[in-house]
N, C-alpha and C positions, 0 to 999 in steps of 0.2 A: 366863916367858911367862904371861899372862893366860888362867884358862879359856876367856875367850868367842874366843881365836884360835889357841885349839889344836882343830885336824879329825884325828879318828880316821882309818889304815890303812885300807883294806878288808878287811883281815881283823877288826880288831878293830871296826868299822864294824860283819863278818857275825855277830862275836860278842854287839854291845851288843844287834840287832834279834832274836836269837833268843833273848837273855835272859826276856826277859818271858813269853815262851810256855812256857819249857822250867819257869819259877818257879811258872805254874800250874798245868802239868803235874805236875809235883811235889808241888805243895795240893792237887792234887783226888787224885791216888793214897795220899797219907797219910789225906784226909780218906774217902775210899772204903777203904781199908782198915781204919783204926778202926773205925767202923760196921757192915762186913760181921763184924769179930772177935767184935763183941757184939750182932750176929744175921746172923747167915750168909743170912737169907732178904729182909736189907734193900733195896729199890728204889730209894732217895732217889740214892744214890750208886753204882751201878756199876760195877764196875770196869773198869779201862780193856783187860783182855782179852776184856770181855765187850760193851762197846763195840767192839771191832774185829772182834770173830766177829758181832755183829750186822748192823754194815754189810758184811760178804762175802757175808752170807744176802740182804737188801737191796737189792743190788747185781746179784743173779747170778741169785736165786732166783725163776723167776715166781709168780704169785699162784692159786692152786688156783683159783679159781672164773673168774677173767678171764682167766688162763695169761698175763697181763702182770706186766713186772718194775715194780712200781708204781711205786719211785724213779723210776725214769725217764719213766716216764708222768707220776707230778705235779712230775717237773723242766719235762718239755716243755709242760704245759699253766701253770706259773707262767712259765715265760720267756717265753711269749706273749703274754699281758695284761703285763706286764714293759714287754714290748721296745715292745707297744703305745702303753700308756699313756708313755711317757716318749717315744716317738717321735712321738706325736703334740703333746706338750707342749713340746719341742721345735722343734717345726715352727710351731706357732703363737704359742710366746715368741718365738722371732725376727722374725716378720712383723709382731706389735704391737707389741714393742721397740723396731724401726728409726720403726716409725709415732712411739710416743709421745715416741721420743728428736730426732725429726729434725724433726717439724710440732708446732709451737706451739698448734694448735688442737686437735689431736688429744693434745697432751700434758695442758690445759686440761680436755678432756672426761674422759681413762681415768685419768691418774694417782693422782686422789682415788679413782676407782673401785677401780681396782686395789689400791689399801693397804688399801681397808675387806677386801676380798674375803680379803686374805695372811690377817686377822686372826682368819679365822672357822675354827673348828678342824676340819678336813675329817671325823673318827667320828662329827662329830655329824650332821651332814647323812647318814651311810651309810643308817638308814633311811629320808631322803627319794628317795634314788638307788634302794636299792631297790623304793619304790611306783613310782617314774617310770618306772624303767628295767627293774624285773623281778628277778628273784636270777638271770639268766644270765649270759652274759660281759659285757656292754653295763657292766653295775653296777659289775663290778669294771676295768675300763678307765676308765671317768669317775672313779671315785673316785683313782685315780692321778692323774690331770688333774687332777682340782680339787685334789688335796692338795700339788701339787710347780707346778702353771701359774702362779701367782699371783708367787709366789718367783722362778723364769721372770724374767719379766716385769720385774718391778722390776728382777733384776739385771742385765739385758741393758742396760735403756733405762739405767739410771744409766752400762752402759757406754759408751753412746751420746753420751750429755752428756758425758763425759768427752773426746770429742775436739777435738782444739784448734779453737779455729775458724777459725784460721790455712788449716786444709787443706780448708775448705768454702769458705772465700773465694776460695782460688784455683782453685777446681774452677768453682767459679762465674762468676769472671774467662775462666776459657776458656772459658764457655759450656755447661758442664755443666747437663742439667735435676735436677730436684731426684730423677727417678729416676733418675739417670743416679750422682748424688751418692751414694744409699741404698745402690745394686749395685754401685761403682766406689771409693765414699772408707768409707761406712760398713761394708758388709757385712764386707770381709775385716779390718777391725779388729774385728769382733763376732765371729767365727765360731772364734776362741784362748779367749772367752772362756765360749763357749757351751760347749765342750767342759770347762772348768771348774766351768761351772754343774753342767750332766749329773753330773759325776762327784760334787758335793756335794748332788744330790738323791736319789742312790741310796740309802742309806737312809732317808731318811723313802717312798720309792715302795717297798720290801723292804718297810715297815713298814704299809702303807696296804694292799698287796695280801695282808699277812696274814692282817690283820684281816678282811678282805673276803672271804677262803677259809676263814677258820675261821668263821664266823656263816652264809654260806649259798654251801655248794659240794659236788660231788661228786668234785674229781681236786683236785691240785695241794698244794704243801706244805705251804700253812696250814692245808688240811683235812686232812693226814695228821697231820699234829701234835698237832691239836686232836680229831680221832679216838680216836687214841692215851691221851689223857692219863688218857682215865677206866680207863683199867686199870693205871696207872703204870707204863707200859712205858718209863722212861725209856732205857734202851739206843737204843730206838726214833725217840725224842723227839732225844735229843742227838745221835746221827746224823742227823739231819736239820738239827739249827740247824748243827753242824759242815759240813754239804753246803753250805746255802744262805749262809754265809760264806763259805765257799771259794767259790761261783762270783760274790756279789759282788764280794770280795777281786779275782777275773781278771778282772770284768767293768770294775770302775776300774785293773788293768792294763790294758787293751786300751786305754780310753780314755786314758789317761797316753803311752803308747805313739804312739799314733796325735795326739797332741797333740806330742808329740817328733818325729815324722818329719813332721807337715806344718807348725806352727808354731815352729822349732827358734829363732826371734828373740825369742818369749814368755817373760813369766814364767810362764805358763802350761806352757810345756814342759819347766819345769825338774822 
């Protein structure tokens, strides 16, 4: 039998996916304990006990001058601009998608628009957001938007073109109006795929609101990070990218998840 039609068990399925993690786990405690043998006082590399008693401290310990457990304060203040910024990009790639994908005029006006816009690299604009908008929450919420909406957009509306036209002609046959088409033929073809978009924008939006928290913030992960770094606390450092994976990691579970139980006909829910 041919490699490409032989499918792994579930067991050796749970073994190939925890391959890779277990491989690096392994390079980095070799490569952490070389280093520590020939200076026992080295930062660069940590070891992996010292990482895990760091995040228990982290985790558990509140903070002497705030009596807050900081992790969690700048979990809750980055999932906010987070949930914001992608939720409000969301909200509005869908409603100019159905526009540019379904009216010919409005496709004419935004589509040139919108490809210049994907093209323009969102860090660079971060200091114009901030003169506009202020170094408060405002800056860091639009910078999400402008750096994942553009993307948005184009993917949605391409998915829009993509349906047949077979099923607007007969929506139209019966009398359907053109919004009757967008909310009734277009929308729930769009809404398997939005969930697909969302999931392939999370990181470059992790990546936008870093950048945005390390340069000018007072709470949240990217400023604890970049806090940190001038004292080379990495124990500190890597407990924190370890955190903020792991709740991207759950955050595109939840949406794969939720993409399975409401679109189970999709390739989307596969």
């Amino acid at each position: 039998m041919r490699l490409i039609n032989q499918q792994p068990g579930i067991v050796l399925r749970t073994a190939l996916m925890a391959l890779p993690f277990i491989l690096v786990f392994v390079a980095y405690s070799i490569g952490s304990e070389i280093r520590l043998a020939a200076n026992p006082s080295d930062k660069l590399l940590p070891a992996p006990s010292t990482i895990a008693a760091t995040a228990e401290r982290l985790f558990t310990e509140p903070d002497r001058r705030s009596e807050k457990v900081l992790l969690w304060h700048d979990t809750g203040a980055s999932l906010m601009r987070l949930l914001l910024g992608v939720g409000i990009s969301a909200a509005l790639a869908t409603n100019i998608g159905l526009l540019i994908g379904l009216l010919p005029h409005v496709r004419a006006t935004l589509a040139g628009f919108v490809a210049v816009l994907s093209m323009i690299p969102p860090l660079a604009v971060l200091p114009i957001l901030f003169i506009v908008f202020g170094l408060g929450e405002v800056s860091k919420v639009v910078l999400i938007v402008v750096g994942i909406l553009p993307f948005l957009i184009r993917d949605l509306s391409a998915r829009v073109l993509e349906i047949p036209r077979e099923m607007i002609v007969k929506a139209e046959t019966l009398g359907a109006s053109s919004l009757v088409i967008a909310l009734r033929v277009a929308l729930p073809q769009l809404l398997p795929r939005l969930i697909q978009a969302v999931r392939l924008s999370l990181g470059p939006a992790w990546l936008f609101l870093i950048a945005a928290e390390a340069i000018a913030s007072e709470q949240g992960l990217g400023y604890r990070i970049f806090l940190v770094r001038r004292f080379l606390a990495m124990d500190v450092i890597l407990t924190y990218v370890i955190w903020i994976t792991f709740i991207a990691f759950m955050m595109d579970l939840a949406l794969r998840w939720m993409s399975r139980r409401l679109f189970p006909w999709t390739e989307a829910g596969l």
